[in-house]
C-alpha positions as CSV (number, residue, x, y, z in Angstrom):
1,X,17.9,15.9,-30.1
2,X,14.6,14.3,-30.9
3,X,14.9,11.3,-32.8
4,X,18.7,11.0,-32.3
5,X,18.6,10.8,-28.6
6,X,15.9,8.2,-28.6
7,X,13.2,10.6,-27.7
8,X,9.8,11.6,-29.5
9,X,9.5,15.1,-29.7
10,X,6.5,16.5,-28.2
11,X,5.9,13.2,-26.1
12,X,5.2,14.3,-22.3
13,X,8.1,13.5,-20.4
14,X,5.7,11.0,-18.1
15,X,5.3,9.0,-21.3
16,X,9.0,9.1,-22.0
17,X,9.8,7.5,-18.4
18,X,10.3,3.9,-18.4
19,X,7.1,2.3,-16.7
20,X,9.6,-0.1,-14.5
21,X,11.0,3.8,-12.9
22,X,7.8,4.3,-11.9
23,X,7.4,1.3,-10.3
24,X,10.4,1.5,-8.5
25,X,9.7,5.1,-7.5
26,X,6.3,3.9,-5.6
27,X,8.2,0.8,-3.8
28,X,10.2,3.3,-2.3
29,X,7.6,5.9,-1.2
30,X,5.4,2.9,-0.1
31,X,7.8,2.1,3.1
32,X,9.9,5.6,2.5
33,X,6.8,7.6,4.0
34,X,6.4,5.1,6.6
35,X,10.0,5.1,7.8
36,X,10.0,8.9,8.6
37,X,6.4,8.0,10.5
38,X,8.6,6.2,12.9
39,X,11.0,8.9,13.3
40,X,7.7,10.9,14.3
41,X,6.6,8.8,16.8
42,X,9.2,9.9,19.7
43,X,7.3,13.2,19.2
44,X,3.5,12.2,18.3
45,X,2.2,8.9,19.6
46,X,1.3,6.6,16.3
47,X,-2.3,7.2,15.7
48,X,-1.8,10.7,15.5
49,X,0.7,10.2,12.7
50,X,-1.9,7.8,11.0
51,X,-4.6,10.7,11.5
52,X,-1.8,13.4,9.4
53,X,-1.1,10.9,6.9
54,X,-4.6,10.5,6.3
55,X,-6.1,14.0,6.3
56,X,-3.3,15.3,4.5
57,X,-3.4,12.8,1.6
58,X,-6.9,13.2,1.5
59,X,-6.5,17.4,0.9
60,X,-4.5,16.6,-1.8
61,X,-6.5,14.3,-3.3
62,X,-9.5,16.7,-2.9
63,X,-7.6,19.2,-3.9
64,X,-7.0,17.3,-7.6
65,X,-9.7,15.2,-8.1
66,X,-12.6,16.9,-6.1
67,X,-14.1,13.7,-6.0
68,X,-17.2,15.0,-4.3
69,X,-18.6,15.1,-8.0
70,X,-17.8,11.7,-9.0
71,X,-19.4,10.3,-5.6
72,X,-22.5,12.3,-6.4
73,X,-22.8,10.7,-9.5
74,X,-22.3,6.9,-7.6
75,X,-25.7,4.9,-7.4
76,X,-26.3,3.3,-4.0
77,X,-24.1,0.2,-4.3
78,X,-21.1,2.2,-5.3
79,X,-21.6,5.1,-2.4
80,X,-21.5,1.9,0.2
81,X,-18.5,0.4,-1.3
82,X,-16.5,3.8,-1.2
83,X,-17.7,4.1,2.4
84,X,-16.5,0.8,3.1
85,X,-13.1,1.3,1.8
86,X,-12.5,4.4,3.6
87,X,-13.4,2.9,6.7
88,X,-10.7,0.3,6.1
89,X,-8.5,2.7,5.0
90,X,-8.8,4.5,8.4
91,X,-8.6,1.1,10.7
92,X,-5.8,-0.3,8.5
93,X,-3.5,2.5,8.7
94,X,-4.1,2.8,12.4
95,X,-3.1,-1.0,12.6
96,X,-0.5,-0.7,10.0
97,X,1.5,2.4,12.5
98,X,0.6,1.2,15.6
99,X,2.1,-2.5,14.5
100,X,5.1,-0.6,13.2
101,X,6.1,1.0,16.4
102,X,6.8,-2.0,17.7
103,X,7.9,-4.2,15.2
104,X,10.8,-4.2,12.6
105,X,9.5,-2.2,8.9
106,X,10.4,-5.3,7.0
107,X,8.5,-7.3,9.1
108,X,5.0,-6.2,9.3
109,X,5.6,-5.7,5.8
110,X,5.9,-9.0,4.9
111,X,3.6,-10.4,6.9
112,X,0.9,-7.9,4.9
113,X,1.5,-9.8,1.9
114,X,0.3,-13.4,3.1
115,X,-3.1,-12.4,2.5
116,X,-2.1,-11.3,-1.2
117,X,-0.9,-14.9,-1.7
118,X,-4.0,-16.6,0.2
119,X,-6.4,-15.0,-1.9
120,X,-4.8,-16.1,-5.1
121,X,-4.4,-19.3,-3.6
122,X,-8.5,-19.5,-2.9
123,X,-9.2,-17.7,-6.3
124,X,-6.6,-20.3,-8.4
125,X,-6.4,-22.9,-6.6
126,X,-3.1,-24.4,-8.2
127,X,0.1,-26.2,-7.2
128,X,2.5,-23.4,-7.9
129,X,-0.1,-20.8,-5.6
130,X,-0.2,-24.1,-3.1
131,X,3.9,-23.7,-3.3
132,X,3.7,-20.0,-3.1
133,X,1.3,-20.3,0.3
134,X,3.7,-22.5,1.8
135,X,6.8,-20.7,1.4
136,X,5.0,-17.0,2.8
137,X,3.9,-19.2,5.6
138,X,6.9,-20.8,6.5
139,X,8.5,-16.9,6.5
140,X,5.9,-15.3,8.2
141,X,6.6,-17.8,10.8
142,X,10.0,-17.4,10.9
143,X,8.9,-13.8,11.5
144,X,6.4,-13.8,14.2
145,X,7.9,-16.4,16.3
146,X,11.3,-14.1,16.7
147,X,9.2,-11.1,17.6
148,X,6.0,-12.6,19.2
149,X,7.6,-13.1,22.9
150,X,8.5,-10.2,22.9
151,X,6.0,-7.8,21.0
152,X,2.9,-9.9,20.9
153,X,0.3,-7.2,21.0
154,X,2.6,-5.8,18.1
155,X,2.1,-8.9,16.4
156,X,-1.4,-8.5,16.8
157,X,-1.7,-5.4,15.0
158,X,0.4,-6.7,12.2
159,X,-2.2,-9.6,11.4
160,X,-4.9,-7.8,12.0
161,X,-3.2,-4.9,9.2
162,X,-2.8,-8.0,6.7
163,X,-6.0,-9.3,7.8
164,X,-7.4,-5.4,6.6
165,X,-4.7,-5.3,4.1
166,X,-7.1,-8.5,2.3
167,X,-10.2,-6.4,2.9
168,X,-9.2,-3.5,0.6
169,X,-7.5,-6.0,-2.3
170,X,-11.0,-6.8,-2.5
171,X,-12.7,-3.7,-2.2
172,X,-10.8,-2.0,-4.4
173,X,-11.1,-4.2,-6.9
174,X,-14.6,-3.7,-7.3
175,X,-13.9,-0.3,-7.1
176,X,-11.6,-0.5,-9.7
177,X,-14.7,-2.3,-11.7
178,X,-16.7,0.6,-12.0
179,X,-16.6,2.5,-14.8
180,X,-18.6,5.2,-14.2
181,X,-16.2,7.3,-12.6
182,X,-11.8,6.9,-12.6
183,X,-10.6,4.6,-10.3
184,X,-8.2,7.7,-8.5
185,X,-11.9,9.7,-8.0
186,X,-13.4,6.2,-6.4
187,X,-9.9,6.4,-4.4
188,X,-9.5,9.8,-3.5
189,X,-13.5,10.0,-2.1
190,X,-12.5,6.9,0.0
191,X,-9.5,8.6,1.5
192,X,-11.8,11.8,2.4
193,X,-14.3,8.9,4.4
194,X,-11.0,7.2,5.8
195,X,-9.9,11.2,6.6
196,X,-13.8,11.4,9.1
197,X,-13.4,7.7,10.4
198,X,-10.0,7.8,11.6
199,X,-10.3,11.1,13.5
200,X,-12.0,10.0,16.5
201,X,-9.0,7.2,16.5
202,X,-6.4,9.5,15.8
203,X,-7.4,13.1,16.1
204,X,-6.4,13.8,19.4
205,X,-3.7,12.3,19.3
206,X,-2.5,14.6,16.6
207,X,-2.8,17.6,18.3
208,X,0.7,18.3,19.2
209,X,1.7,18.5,15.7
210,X,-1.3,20.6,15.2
211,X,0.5,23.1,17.6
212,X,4.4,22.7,16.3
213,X,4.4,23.8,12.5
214,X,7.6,21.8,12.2
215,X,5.9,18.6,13.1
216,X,2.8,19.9,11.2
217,X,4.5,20.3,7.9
218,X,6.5,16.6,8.8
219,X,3.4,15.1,9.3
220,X,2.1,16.3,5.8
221,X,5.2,15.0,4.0
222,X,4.5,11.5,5.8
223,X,1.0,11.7,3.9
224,X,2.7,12.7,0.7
225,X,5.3,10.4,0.5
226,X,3.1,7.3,2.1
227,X,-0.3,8.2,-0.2
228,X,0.1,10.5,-2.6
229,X,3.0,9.7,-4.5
230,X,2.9,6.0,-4.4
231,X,-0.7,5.9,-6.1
232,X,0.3,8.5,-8.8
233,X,3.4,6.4,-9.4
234,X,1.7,3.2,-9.5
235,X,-1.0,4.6,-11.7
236,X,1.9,5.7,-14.4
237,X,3.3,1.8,-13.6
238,X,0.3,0.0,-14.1
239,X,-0.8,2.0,-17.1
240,X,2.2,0.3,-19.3
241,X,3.6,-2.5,-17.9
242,X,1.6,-6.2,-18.2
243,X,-0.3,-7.7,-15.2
244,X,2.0,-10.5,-14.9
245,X,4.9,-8.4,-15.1
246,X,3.8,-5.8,-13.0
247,X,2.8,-8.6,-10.3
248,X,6.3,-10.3,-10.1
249,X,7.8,-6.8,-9.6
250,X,5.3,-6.4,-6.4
251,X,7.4,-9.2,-4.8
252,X,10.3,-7.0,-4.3
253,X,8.1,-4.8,-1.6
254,X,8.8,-6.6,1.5
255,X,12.5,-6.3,1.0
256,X,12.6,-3.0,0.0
257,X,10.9,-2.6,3.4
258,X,13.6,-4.0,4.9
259,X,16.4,-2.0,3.2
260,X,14.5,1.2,4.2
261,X,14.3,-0.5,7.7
262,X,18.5,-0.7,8.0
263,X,19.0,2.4,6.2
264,X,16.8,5.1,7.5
265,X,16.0,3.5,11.0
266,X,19.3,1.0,11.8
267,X,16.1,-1.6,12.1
268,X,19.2,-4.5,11.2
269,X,17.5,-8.3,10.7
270,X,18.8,-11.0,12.0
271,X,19.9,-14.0,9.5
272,X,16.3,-15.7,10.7
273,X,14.7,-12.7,9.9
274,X,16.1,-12.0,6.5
275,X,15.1,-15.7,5.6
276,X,11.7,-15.1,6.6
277,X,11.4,-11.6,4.4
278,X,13.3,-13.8,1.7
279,X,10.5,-16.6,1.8
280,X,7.5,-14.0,1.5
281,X,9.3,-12.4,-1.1
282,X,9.8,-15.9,-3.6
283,X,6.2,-16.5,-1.8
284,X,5.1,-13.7,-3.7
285,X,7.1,-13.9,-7.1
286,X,5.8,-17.6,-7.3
287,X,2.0,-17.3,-7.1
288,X,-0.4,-16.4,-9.8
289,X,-3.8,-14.6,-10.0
290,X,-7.0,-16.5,-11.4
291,X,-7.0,-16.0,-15.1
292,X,-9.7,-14.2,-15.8
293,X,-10.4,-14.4,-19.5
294,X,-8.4,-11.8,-22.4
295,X,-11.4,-8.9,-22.1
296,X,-10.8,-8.9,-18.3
297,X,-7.2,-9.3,-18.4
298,X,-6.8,-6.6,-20.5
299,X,-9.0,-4.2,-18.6
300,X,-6.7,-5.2,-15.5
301,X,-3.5,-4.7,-17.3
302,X,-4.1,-1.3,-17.9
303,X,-5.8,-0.7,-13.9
304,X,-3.9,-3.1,-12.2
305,X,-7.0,-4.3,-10.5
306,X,-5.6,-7.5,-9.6
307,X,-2.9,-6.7,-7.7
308,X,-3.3,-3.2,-5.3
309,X,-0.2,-2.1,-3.8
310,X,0.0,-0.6,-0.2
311,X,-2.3,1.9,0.2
């Protein structure tokens, strides 16, 4: 064993894991979670679900981190931005399950990602980011114009979950910035904010679940699998695996949305559909954050500031 097997004795197992596992482990949790949120709906209306998901990542994280220290150590500045982001946090997931009830998985998930591919667009402004804008557009179109007749306030809540989705890429990377304090305490204090905000959105809603265990503990997994595991997966990721590689891999998301769709909720695309999600998805591979010099790239390599996944 040992050195014959290709292992290095004493090296933690989460070391030993290839960094690309990880990643692929998160994708799946990312729209996994969700999936089962939409089995919980025909029990507990959609905000309530967002309210479990919430509190329940944020015990766990409060649990780990207790990241009540690191925000009492926060200046001002830092204390708004944290604030901020759990605000967003609350709002966006509210948006991102109520736009899921009544669209397809696949396809609010792709349209989440235009503002990933605008921003880098603004920030670098290039022809291959020009390209990248065009193609995302053209899909999300493809999208939104099957399902906007019918489901338009569903629509609605699916731009206005990318439009949020933007909002924390930017907030968290100036989160991420900080180096006062690790960027999972900076995350975990937002998700206890996000846990207050969305509970006049959500609370009552969830209290049916509060009074079945069954749906209780459901509910909890939901949180788990949607924002627990996901971050500590795309920590391990990130940690190893270069910017630029870890950013091409993020353009897989939106179609592992749509595999979870057909598989865990028979949510089948048409051909239209799948070359919309196909578009986003070369939309995303294509285009290129702002270089940002070998000191900050390096810093971002091992944070994965630049490119934040779902939350």
């Amino acid at each position: 064993m040992g050195a014959e097997d290709g292992r290095v004795p004493g090296k933690p197992l989460a070391e030993r894991t290839p960094p690309e596992a990880y990643f692929v482990g998160s994708a799946v949790f990312h729209y996994l979670g969700p999936a089962f949120a939409v089995l919980l709906f025909a029990r507990v209306e959609p905000l309530g679900v967002a309210w479990l998901r919430i509190v329940s990542a944020a015990a766990v994280f409060a649990l780990w981190r207790r990241p009540w220290r690191a925000f009492a150590r926060m200046d001002r500045a830092a204390k708004r931005l944290v604030v901020a982001l759990g605000i967003v946090f609350a709002v966006m997931n509210a948006c991102f399950y109520l736009a899921i009830d009544a669209l397809p998985l696949g396809t609010v998930a792709a349209i989440e990602f235009l503002p990933v591919i605008l921003l880098a667009a603004v920030g670098a402004r290039t022809v291959r980011n020009g390209l990248a804008l065009g193609l995302a557009v053209v899909g999300v179109y493809l999208l939104t114009d099957v399902e906007l007749e019918a489901e338009p306030v569903g629509v609605a809540f699916a731009f206005a979950n990318a439009a949020l989705f933007a909002t924390y890429i930017v907030l968290a990377h100036r989160l991420s910035r900080i180096a006062s304090f690790g960027r999972l305490d900076g995350l975990a204090a937002a998700m206890l904010v996000a846990a207050v905000a969305v509970t006049p959105l959500g609370g009552g809603s969830a209290v049916p679940a509060l009074l079945d265990p069954a749906l209780l503990l459901a509910g909890i997994g939901v949180g788990i699998a949607s924002s627990v595991v996901p971050y500590v997966f795309d920590q391990l990721a990130m940690a190893r695996l270069p910017r630029a590689t870890y950013a091409l891999m993020v353009s897989i998301l939106p179609a592992t949305a749509t595999i979870i769709g057909i598989v865990v909720l028979r949510q089948v695309p048409s051909p239209l559909e799948l070359a919309g999600v196909a578009l986003v998805v070369v939309g995303v591979a294509v285009h290129r954050e702002r270089a940002e010099g070998a000191r900050s790239a390096g810093r971002s390599e091992a944070q994965g500031a630049e490119v934040p996944s779902r939350p």
